[in-house]
N, C-alpha and C positions, 0 to 999 in steps of 0.2 A: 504494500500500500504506500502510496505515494506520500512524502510528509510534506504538509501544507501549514499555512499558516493564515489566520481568518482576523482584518483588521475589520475595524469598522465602516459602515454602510457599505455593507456584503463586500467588500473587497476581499481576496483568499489570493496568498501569493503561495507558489508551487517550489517550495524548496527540495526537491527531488535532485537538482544538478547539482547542489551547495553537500548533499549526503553523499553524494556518487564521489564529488572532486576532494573530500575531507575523508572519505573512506579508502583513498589510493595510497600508496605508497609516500614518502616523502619525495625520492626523485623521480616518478612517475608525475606527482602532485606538480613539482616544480618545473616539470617538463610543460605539460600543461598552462599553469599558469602565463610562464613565458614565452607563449605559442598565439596565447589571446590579449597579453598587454606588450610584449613585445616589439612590437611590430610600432606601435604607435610611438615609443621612447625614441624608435630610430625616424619614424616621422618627423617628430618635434626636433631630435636635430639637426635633419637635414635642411628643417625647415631655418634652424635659426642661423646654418652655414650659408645658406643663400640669402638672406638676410642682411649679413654681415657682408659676406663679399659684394656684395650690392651697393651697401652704403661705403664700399671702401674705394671702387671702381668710380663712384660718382663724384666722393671727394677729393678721387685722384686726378679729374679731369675738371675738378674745380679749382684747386690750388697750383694746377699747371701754369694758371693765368697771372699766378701772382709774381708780385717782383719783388724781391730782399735787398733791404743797403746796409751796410755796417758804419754806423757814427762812432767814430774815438774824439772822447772827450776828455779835455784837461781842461783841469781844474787852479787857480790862481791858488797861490801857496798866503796871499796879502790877505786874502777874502775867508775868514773866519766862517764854519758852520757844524752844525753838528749835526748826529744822527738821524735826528729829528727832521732836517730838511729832505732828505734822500727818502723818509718814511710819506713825506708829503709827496716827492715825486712819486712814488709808484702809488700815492692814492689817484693821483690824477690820470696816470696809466689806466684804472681800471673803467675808467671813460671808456674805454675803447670796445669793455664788452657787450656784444650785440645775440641776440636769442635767433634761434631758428626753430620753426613750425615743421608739421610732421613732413608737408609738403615740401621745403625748402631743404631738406635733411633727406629723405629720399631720392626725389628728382632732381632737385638742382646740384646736392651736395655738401651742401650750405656748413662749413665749418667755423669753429671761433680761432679769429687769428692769434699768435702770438708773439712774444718779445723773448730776447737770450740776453741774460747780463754777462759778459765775460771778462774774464782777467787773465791775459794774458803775458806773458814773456818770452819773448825770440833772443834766444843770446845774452841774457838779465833786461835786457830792454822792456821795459811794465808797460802797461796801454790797458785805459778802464775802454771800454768796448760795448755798445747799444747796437742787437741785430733788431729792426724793425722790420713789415712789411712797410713799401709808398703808404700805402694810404694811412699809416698812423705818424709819420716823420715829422710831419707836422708836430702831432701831440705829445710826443718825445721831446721835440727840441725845446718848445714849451713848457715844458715841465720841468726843463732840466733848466731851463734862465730865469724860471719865477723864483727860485730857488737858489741860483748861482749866475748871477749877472753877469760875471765877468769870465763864464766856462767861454771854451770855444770847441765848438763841436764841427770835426771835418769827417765826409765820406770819404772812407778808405777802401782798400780792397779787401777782399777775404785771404784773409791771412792761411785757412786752412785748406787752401787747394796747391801751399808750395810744397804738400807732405804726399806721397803716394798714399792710394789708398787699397793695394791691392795685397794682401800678406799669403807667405814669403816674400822680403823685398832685397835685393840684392844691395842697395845702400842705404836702406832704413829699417828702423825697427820703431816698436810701440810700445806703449803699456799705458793701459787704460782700469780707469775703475770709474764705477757709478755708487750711488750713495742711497740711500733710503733710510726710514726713520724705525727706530730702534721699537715705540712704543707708538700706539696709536694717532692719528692724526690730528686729536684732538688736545692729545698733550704738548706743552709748548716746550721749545728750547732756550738754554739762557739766550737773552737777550743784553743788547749794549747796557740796558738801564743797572743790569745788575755787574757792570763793569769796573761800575766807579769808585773813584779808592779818591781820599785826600791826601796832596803832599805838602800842602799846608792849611794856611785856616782860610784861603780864599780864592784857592788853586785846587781844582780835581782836576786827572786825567785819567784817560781809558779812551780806549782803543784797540778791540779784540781783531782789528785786519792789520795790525802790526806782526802778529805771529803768519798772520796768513801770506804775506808778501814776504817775508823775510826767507822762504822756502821758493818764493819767484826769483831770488836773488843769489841764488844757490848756483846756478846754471851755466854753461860757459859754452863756446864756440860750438858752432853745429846743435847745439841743442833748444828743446823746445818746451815750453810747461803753459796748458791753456786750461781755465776753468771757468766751464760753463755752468748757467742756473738757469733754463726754459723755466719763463712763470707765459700762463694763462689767463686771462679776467675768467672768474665763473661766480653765479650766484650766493645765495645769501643759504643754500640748503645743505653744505657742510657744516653750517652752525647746529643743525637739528642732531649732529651726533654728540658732539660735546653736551647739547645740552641732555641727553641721555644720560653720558657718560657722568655728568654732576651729578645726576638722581639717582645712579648706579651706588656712586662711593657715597652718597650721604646713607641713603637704605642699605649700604656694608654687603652688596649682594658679590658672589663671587664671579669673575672674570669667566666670560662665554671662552669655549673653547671656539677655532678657529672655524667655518665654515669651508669644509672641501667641498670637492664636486661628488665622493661617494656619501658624505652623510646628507647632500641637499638631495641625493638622488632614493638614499634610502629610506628619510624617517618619513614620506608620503607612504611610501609603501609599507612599513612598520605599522603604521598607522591606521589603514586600512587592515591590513593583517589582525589588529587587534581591536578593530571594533566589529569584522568579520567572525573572529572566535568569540566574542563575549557576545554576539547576536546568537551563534550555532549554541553557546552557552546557556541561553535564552535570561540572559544577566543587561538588564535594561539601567543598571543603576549611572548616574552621572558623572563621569571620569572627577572632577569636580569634587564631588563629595568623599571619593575615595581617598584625596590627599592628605596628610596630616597637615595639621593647623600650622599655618607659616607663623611665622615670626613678628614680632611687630614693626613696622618702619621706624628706621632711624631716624635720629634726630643732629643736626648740627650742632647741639651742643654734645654730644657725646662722639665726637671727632676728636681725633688727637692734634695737636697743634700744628704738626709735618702734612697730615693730609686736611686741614683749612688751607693751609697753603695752597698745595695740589688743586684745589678747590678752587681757589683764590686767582691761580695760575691759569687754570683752564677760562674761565667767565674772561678773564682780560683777553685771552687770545681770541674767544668769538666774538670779542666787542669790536674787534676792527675789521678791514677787508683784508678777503683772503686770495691766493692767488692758487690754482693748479699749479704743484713746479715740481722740478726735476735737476740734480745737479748730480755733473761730471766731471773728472778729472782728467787730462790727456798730456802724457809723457812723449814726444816724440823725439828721434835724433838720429842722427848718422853712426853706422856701425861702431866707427872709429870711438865716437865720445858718448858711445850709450852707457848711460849709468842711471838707471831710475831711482835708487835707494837714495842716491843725494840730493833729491828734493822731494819725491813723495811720502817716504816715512815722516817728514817733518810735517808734510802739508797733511796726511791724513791724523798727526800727534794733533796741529793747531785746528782742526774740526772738533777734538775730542772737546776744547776748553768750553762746547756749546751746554755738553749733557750736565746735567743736573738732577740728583739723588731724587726719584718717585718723578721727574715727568719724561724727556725725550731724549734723547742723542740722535745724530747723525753719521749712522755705522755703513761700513765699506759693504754692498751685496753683492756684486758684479766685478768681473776683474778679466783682464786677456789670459786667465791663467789657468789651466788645467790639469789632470793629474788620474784623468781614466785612460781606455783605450784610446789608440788613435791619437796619441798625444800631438805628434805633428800639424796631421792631418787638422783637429779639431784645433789646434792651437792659431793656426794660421786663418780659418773659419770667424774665429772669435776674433783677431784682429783686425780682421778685413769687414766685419760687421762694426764694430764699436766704434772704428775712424768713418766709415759711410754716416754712422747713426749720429756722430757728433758733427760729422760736415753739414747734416741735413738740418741738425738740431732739432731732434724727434724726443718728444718725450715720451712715448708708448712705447719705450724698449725695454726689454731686461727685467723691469719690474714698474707696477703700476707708479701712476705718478700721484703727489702727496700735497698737500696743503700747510703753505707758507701763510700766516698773515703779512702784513707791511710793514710791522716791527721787525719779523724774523728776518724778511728778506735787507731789511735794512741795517741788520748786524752783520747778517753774509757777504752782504754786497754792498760798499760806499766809499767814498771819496775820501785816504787818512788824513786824519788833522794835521794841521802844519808841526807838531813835535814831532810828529813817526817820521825818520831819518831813512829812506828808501832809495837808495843810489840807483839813478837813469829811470826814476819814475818822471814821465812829462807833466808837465804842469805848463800855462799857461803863462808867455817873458811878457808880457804887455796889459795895458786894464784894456779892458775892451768896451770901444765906442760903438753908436751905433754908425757904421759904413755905407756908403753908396751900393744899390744892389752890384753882383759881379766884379764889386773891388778885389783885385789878388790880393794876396795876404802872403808875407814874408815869414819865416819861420822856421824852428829849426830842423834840419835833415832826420826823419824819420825811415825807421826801415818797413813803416807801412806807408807804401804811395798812395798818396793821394788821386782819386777819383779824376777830379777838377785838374790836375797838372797832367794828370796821362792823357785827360780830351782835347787836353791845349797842344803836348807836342805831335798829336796825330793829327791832329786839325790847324796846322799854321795860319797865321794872320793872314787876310789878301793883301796886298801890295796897295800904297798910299797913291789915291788918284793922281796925276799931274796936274795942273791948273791947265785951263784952255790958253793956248798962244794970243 
């Protein structure tokens, strides 16, 4: 006899298949099962592979259109600023983020642009460095004289196409790493603010890109040391984890394990599994009611003093704007004077000065370095990917990209104050007026050329008319 089951207003459901499929074996059972839900798991990815490659195809042939300039800027050593100002340029950068609809994300392709801070040095030679698209150069330059009157910002070339990019290189070599954050996104890193030390009663100094350059300064002939930081403008909805992450540590609840792709794939099916046997159980009671009594929510005043801080730490970080970013490091040189350890052990030592006991650091993930099979083979893969990925300056490599506010990025990345003593950093010989449009500017011989002087010697002057007889 068939087992049925009779809800109300005569409805009778026929559980006859649910007795037969629970009556089989386990790996008959599991054959089974995965026979009738199967099929749809590989649906759904396929579905979300075309998807994907769809929107990658569209804003591959969206951002073909674009054009990149690289601005190097100096800064006058007369002109006094602090932190603070550079925290204000990149609020004004975040002007620039623009939203796209489901339609302009599909078909058109419609991506949010972005900006590269870099720091780099050819031979100890330093140069602070702005990669814009055109259409934000504008907002850049702007940003960086409301700020710094007297900078002079010239378009140079791209410095990172005088490096092969293909590995094995018969006269160059690399070493790359990439960086990501130790602790959730939500928790911050020191910043400048907590830098400051007195060395008398009406003199503070600090300045945490003193250690940072001082490993730019390390370098010598044939060699290369560049550091990039991709930020992104994005929304105000990365704030919505931090503020999670407050309500987490005030309620004392314990840290979520990580989300892989086998436990988001499995606890659906768990799931179903178990509200499956407590149906066959014929146990209707409400998951709900079976749990023991939680605990009662915390309170802030039974916080320890370390985690008000923590507390304290996080609200301040979601109080300002934040940026998508991504920071890299790139070693390049000629066989003859390859030496990475003489400046990146120093430069990944002056990252460490960031982290700070219970919130974030900025630890090494990524590196050209390997140690499975194929060491060669793979080793030379992974070079020839990391110098493409830093030429193109892709933040969706290696590892997702993370969330900078305007403070962090502005202890990372800023102009040192006139005490930090940085031999062959440029700086600005002159105050700067406002100029006639197209007036040339004198200046000192840099080994990054300028834009404006290569169009001049390709483009000669035409010849001074004669006057009429």
């Amino acid at each position: 006899m068939a087992l049925t089951l009779e809800l109300p207003f005569g409805i009778i459901i026929n559980l006859s298949f649910w007795e037969w499929l629970f009556g089989l074996p386990v790996a008959e059972r599991t054959a089974v099962i995965v026979a009738m839900v199967g099929w749809v798991i590989i649906a759904l990815v396929f579905a979300f592979m075309c998807k994907e490659l769809w929107v990658i195809y569209r804003q591959n042939k969206y951002t073909a259109k674009w054009k990149w300039v690289l601005l190097a800027v100096d800064i006058s050593t007369e002109f006094v600023q602090t932190h603070k100002a550079v925290e204000q340029v990149f609020a004004q950068l975040s002007g620039a983020l623009t939203g796209a609809n489901i339609g302009q994300k599909f078909w058109l392709g419609k991506k949010q642009k972005w900006f590269s801070l870099e720091i780099i040095s050819i031979e100890g030679y330093i140069q602070f460095l702005i990669r814009t698209e055109v259409e934000f150069r504008d907002l850049v330059e702007a940003a960086i004289y409301a700020q710094y009157p007297e900078a002079e910002i010239t378009e140079v070339e791209d410095y990172a196409k005088n490096i092969p990019t293909v590995y094995p290189n018969p006269t160059h070599d690399v070493f790359g790493i990439e960086f990501k954050l130790g602790q959730p996104e939500a928790y911050p890193i020191r910043t400048y603010t907590e830098f400051e030390y007195a060395i008398s009663k009406d003199v503070t100094q600090s300045d945490p890109i003193a250690a940072v350059l001082e490993s730019f300064t390390r370098i010598g002939t044939g060699e290369n040391l560049w550091f990039q930081i991709i930020i992104e403008p994005i929304n105000n909805k990365w704030k919505e984890k931090g503020i999670e992450l407050v309500k987490d540590l005030i309620a004392n609840k314990p840290k979520s394990s990580s989300n892989s792709i086998f436990s988001l794939l499995a606890s659906p099916l768990f799931a179903l599994g178990r509200d499956v046997l407590n149906l066959w159980n014929w146990d209707f009671t409400p998951i709900e009611a079976t749990k023991e009594e939680e605990k009662p929510a915390g309170r802030v005043s039974d916080l320890t003093p370390g985690m008000r801080g923590v507390i304290e730490a996080i609200e301040e970080k979601i109080s300002k704007i934040g940026f998508k970013s991504k920071a890299r490091v790139l070693y390049a040189a000629r066989k003859e004077s390859y030496n990475p350890s003489r400046c990146l052990d120093g430069f990944v030592g002056a990252l460490n000065q960031f982290h700070t006991l219970n919130r974030n650091a900025i630890i090494p993930y990524a590196d050209t370095m390997t140690h499975y099979a194929f060491k060669e083979m793979r080793l030379g893969w992974l070079k020839t990917k990391f110098v493409s990925v830093f030429k193109k300056r892709k933040a969706k490599a290696f590892n997702n990209p993370y969330v900078f506010n305007i403070e962090e990025l502005a202890t990372l990345w800023h102009f040192p104050l006139p005490f930090v003593k940085t031999p062959l950093l440029q700086h600005t010989t002159a105050k700067r007026a406002e100029p006639p449009l197209n007036l040339p500017i004198e200046s000192l011989e840099r080994q990054l050329s300028k834009i404006a002087e290569q169009q001049a010697l390709e483009s000669p002057a035409p010849p001074p008319e004669l006057p009429y007889a």
